[in-house]
KOLVEX-325596 format. One record per residue (C-alpha): residue in one letter; x, y, z. Coordinates in steps of 0.001 Angstrom, whole numbers, padded with zeros to 6 digits, always signed. Last residue first. Example, Ala and Ser with C-alpha at 12.3 -4.5 7.8 and 13.67 -1.06 7.14 Angstrom:
REM KOLVEX-325596
s+013670-001060+007140a+012300-004500+007800
//
This chain:
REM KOLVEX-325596
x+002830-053716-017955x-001640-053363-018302x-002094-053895-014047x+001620-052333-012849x-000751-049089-015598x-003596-049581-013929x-002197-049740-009993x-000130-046191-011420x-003215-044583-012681x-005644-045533-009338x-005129-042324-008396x-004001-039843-010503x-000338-039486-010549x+000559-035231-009887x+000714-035717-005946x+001839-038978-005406x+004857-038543-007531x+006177-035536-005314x+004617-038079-002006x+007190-040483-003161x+010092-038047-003445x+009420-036881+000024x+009504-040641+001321x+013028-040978-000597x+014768-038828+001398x+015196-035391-001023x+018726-035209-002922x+021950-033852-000355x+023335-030420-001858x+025245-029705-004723x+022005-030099-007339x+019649-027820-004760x+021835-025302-005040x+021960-024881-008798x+017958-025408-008941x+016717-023250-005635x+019238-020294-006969x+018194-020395-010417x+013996-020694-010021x+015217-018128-007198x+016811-015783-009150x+014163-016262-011824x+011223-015314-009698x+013096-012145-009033x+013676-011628-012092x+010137-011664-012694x+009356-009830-009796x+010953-006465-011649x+007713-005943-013400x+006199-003670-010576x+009138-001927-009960x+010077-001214-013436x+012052-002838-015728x+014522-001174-018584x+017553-003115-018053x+018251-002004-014424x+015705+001031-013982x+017660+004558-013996x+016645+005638-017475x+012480+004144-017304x+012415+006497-014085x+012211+005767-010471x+014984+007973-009696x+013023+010875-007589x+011533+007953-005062x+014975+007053-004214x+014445+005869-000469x+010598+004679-001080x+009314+003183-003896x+012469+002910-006097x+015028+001795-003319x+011737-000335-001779x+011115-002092-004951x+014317-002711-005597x+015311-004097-001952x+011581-006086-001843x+012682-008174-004996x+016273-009103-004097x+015114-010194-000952x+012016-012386-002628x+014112-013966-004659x+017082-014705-002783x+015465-015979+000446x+013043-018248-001443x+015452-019413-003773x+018014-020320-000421x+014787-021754+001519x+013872-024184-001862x+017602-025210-002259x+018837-026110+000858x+015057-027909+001428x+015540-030094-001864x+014456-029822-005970x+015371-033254-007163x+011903-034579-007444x+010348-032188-009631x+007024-030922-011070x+005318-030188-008002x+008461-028785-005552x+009612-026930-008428x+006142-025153-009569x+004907-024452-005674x+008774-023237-004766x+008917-021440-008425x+005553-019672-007519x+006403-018729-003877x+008748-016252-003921x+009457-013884-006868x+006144-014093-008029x+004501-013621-004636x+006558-010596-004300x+005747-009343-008039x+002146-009844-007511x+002567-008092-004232x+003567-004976-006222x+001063-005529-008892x-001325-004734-006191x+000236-001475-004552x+000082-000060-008418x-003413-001204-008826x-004586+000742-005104x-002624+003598-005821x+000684+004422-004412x+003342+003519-001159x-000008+003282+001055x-000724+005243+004773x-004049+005166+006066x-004792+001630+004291x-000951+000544+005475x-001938+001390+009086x-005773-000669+008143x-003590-003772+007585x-001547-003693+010926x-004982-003012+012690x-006450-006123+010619x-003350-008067+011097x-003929-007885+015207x-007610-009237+014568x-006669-011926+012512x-003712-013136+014377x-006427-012824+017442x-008205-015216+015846x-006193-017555+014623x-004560-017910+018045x-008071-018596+019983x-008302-021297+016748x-005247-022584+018293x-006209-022441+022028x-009681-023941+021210x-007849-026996+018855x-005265-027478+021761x-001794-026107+021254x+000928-029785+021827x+002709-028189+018717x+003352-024902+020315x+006193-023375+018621x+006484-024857+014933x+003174-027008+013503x+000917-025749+015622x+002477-022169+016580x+004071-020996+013127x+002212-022782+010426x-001254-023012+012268x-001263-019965+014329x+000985-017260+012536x+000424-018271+008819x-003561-018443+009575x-004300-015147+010343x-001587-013706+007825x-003490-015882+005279x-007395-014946+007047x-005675-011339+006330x-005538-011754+002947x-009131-013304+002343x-010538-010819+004793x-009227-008163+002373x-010409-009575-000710x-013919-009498+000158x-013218-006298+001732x-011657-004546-001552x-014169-005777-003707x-017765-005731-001698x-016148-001879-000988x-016095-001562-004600x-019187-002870-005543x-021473-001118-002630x-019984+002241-004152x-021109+001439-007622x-024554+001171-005960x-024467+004443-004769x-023682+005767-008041x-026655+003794-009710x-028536+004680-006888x-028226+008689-007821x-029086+008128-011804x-026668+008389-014451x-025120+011920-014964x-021446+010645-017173x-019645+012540-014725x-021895+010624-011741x-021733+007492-012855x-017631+007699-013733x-016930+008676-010321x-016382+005618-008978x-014713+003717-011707x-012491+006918-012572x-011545+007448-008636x-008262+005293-008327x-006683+007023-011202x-006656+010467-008610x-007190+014078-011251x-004653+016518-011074x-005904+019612-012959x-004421+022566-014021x-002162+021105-017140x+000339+024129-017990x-000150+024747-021477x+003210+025453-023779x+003729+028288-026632x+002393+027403-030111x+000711+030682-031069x-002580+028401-031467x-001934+027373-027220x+000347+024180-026564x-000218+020446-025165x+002438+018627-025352x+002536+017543-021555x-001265+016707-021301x-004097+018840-020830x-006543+019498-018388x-007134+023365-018381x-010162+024294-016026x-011235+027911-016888x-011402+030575-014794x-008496+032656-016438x-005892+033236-013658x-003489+031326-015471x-002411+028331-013347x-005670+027974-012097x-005210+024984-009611x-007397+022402-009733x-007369+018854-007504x-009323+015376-007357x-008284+012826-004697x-008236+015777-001870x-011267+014271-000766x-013323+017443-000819x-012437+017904-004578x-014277+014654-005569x-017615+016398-004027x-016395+019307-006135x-016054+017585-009040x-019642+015434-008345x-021734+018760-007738x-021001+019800-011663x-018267+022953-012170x-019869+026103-013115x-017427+028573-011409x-014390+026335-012390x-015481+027477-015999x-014828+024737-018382x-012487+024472-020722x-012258+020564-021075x-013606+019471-017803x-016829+017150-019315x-015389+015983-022842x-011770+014910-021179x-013895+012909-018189x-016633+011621-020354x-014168+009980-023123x-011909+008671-020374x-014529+006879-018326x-016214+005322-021592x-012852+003877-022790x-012031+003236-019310x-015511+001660-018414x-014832-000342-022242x-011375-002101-021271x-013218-003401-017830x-016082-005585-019756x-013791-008331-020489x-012347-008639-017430x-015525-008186-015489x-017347-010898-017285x-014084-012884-017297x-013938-013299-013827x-017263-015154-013374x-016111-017359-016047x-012691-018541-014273x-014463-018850-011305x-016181-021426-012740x-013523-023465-014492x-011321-023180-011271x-014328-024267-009560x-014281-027351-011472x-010926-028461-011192x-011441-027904-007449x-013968-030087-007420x-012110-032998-009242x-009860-032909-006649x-012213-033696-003966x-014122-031728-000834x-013893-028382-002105x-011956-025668+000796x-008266-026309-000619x-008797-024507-003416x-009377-021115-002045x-006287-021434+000299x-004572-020707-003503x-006158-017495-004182x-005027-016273-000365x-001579-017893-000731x-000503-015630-004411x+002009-017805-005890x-000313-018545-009355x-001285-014509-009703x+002197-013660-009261x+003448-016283-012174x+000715-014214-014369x+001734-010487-012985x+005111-011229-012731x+005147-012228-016419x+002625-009118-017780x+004964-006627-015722x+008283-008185-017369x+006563-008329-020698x+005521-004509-020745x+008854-004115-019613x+010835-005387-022135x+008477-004389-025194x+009528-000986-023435x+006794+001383-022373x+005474+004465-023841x+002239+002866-026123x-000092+004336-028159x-003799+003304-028334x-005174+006551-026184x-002943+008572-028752x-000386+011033-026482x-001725+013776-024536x-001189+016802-025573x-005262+017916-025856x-005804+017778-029356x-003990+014277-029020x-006106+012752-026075x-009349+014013-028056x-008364+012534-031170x-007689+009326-029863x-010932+008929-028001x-012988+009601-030986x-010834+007117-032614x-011226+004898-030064x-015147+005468-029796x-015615+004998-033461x-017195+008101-035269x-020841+007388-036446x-021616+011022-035909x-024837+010445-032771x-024645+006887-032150x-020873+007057-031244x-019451+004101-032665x-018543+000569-031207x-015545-001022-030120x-016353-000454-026475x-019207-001210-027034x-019242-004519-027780x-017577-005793-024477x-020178-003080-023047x-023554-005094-024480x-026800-002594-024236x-025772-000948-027146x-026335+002218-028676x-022237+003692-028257x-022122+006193-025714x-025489+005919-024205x-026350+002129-024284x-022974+001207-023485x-022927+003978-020264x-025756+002317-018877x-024626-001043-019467x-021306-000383-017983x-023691+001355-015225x-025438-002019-014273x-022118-004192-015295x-020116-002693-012324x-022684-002812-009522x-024258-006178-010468x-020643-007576-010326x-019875-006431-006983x-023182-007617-005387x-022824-010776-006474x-019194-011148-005904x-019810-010163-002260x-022692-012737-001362x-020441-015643-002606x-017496-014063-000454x-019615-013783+002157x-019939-017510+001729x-016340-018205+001935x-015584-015725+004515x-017339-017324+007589x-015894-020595+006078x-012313-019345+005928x-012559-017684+009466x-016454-017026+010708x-015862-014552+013678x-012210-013277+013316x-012619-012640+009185x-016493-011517+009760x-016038-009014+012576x-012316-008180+011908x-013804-007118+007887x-016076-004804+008796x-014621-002987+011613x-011313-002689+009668x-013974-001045+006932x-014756+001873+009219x-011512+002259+010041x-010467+002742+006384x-013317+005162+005595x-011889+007253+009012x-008708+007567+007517x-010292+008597+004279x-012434+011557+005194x-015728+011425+005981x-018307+012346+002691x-020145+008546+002580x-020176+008677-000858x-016309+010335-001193x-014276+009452+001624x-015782+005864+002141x-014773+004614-001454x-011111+005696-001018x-010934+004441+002432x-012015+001263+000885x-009700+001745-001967x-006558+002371+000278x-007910-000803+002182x-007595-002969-000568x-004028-001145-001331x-002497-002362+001728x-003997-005462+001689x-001488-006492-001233x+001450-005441+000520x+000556-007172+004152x-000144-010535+001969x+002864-010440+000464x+005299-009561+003518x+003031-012221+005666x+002690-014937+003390x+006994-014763+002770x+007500-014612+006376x+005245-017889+006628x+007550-019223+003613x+010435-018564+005638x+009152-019764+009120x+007773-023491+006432x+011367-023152+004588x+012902-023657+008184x+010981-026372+009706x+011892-028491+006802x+010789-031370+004915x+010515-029667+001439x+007526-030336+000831x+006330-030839+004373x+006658-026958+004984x+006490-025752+001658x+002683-027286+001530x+001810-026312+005235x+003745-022474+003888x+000433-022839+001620x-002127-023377+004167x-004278-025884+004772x-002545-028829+003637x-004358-031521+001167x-001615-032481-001600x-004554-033552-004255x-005197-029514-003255x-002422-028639-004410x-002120-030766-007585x-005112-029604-008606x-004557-025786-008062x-000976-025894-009601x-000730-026193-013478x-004743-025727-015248x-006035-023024-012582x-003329-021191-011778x-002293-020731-015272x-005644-019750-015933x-005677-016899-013067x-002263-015317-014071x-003486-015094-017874x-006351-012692-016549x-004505-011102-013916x-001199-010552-016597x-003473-009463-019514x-005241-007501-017975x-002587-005559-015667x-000595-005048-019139x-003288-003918-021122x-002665-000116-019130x+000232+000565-021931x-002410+000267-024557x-004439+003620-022610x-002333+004512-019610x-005049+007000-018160x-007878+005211-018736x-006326+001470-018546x-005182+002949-014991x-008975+003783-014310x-010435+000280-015252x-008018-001526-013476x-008071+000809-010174x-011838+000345-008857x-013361-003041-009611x-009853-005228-010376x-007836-003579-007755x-010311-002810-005271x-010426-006931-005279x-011096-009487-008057x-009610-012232-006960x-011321-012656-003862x-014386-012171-005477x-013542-014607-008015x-012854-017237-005421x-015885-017098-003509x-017652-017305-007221x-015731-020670-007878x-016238-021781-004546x-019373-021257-004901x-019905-023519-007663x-017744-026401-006677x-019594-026952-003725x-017806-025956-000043x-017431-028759+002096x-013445-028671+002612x-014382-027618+006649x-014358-024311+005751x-010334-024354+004922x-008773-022460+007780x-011364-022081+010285x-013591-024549+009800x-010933-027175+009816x-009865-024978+012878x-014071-025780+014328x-017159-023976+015016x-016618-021049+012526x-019321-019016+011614x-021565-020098+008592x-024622-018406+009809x-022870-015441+011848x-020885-014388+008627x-024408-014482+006467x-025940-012407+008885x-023081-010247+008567x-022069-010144+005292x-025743-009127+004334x-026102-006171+006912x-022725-004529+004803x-024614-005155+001632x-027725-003362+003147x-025700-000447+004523x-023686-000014+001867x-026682+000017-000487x-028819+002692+002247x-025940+004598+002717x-025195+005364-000614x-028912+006065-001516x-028636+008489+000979x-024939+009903+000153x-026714+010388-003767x-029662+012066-003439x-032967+010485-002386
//
């Protein structure tokens, strides 16, 4: 079988999996719905929640923006991978000691007010919309190449996926897709890291690849990589560009964005004790890892095939997979010179008389994970199957997201706001056709996303950073922090966020440059002074404002005391 066949038959399987296992744990009940029914073991909730962690993001951008940005690329791992352990070890305990179902449920009686719960259900929304635009860029991305249609129809395609499993089985429904998802994504992107090990550096081990040697001269891969991105114009593959400034901002709102995001959070709520959640926190945290750790060396490999397969070669001649990649409008040459010959160099590249070369090909970030198997000529289902990964990825994700949005609208806004007489039937009617109406609202942004799929990501990290992390962290860790000043952080934060993001993104797209960026940041770092805006804001207002009524300030001490600690310790005084 070549490889659309063996795409269809992986894709197809996987998809048939979700399914069945979306009609067996359907949703009978709203506790279903939102939180499956808080039965879930501690071990699949930890894999559940590493799938929806790692999304197209993690399988199909990381990878291929550490390829092209080399050092300055360690920024996204770093910030996921230190995002998910702060999570773990400072809020997901103490949430789910708390016991809502939603996050904006947590704001909501926090902070005793109708008004930070519609603000923090605004706040869900504009996040979750953000990040599910780039999950669905990536399925589109996924569909347009293997399954050869083009990418609007990949993202419709994958809306029909996801609304039958996210409006049939809610947060249960999902949970144990979820479970089925993370398996199949991380069999399809260690199987050709292990490959690709093996070949490029004799060992079956990736994480020790990719600081290995190339079997055949002994030269170490970096090196090897470092000399080719410097005979070419690029700059050295462990060089950085970016400010220390930056590279912190990004890593910062990356971390604190990880530990405000609603649809990793939700995930905690679904174990039946406290303990449980500590525990899948520990789990997931190890199921992460393997791709985390295993991600530097795909872009090592990735990068080393790509500049040693199109380096001077006659377009004539090209392999099946550039032209295949060429179809999708992802992947682009134009001979420049009228010689033949694909030129892919980088801006300081120049001829032996020393006059300029004019790079000729434009080659997509988002396809390096994807279309690494086939540059690198492993077999067809090893390709297919690296197209089962990502769209396991981006979906599993993706129904997480939009079970927030799905949620936000009929439990925080209707049961608890509008409608709080709405039957159990009529509200879970609600969820539902929240879900379905944010999965036509989500597959818009899939046809039509402000950048790549990691880009689009770190964007919502920097929203959720900016809005709900100091909220959680405040309204936690401190009994002073009030409604007044919770909805004015909030506000402030998360405005001051979108606006330079959106200036940069979209009305000044020409200025986004390191010289026009207020103190050096970048759009995707600039959520952490966001985040501290409203850490500020929620603080200095919240100290000229009334203090919390003393029931709130109760439950504050009720949530981080372990039980039975403060009977012990009236018991030993």
């Amino acid at each position: 079988m070549n490889v659309q066949a063996w795409t269809f038959v992986l894709v197809g399987l996987s998809f048939a999996l979700y399914i069945g296992v979306a009609i067996w744990s359907r949703a009978r009940s709203t506790r279903d719905f939102y939180v499956a029914g808080t039965g879930v073991s501690p071990l699949a909730n930890g894999m559940a929640t590493a799938a929806d962690w790692m999304s197209a993001a993690s399988f199909i951008s990381m990878a291929g923006i550490v390829s092209f940005l080399g050092y300055d690329g360690s920024v996204y791992l770093m910030g996921w991978t230190g995002g998910y352990v702060l999570l773990a070890l400072l809020l997901a305990p103490y949430l789910r000691k708390f016991g809502a179902f939603t996050v904006p449920d947590f704001v909501g009686d926090r902070y005793y007010s109708q008004a930070a719960r519609v603000v923090a259900v605004i706040c869900a929304i504009f996040v979750s919309f953000t990040y599910v635009a780039g999950q669905m860029r990536g399925v589109g991305v996924v569909f347009s190449r293997f399954l050869e249609v083009p990418v609007e129809l990949g993202v419709v395609i994958g809306m029909g996926i996801v609304f039958f499993y996210a409006v049939l089985g809610g947060m249960k429904g999902i949970t144990y897709t979820q479970v089925a998802q993370y398996c199949v994504l991380i069999f399809a992107f260690m199987v050709p890291a292990i490959f690709l090990s093996l070949m490029m550096a004799g060992t079956p081990i990736p994480q020790l690849g990719f600081g290995g040697a190339d079997p055949a001269t002994g030269v170490p891969l970096i090196k090897k990589l470092n000399g080719l991105h410097q005979e070419l114009g690029f700059a050295a593959y462990t060089s950085g560009a970016k400010s220390t400034l930056d590279v912190f901002a990004i890593t910062a709102a990356l971390m604190v964005g990880t530990a405000g995001l609603p649809h990793v959070i939700i995930r905690f709520y679904t174990v039946p004790r406290v303990r449980d959640a500590r525990i899948s926190a520990g789990y997931a945290l190890v199921f992460i890892a393997i791709l985390y750790t295993t991600a530097p060396a795909i872009a090592v490999f990735a990068r080393t095939n790509l500049l040693e397969t199109v380096r001077d070669t006659p377009y004539e001649s090209v392999p099946e997979w550039f032209t295949k990649w060429e179809g999708t409008g992802l992947l682009t040459f134009a001979d420049e010179n009228g010689d033949g010959l694909i030129q892919y160099v980088g801006p300081n590249a120049t001829d032996a008389a020393g006059a300029p070369i004019t790079n000729e090909l434009t080659v997509d970030r988002d396809i390096m994970v994807l279309a690494n198997p086939e540059i690198s000529g492993l077999p067809d289902w090893v390709v297919g199957l690296v197209a089962a990964g990502g769209l396991a990825a981006a979906l599993s994700t993706a129904a997480g997201l939009l079970l927030v949005v799905s949620s936000a609208v009929s439990h925080d806004l209707l049961k608890r706001g509008l409608r709080p007489e709405i039957s159990e039937k009529g509200e879970l009617i609600a969820a539902r056709v929240a879900a379905g109406v944010a999965v036509v609202v989500a597959g818009w942004l899939g046809i039509n996303p402000p950048g790549f799929v990691a880009e689009v990501v770190a964007l919502a990290f920097g929203l959720a950073a900016s809005s709900f992390f100091p909220v959680i962290l405040l309204g936690i860790f401190t009994k002073r922090t009030n409604r007044e000043g919770a909805v004015a952080g909030m506000v402030s934060g998360i405005t001051f966020t979108a606006a330079y993001i959106v200036w940069f993104k979209f009305v000044d797209p020409a200025a986004n440059t390191a010289e026009n960026w207020w103190f050096g940041i970048s759009p995707e770092g600039i959520g952490t002074v966001g985040m501290l805006i409203n850490f500020a804001v929620a603080i200095a207002v919240s100290r000229v404002t009334p203090r919390p009524p003393r029931a709130v300030t109760n439950m504050v001490e009720d949530i981080r005391v372990p039980r039975g600690a403060r009977e012990a310790h009236d018991i030993n005084a």
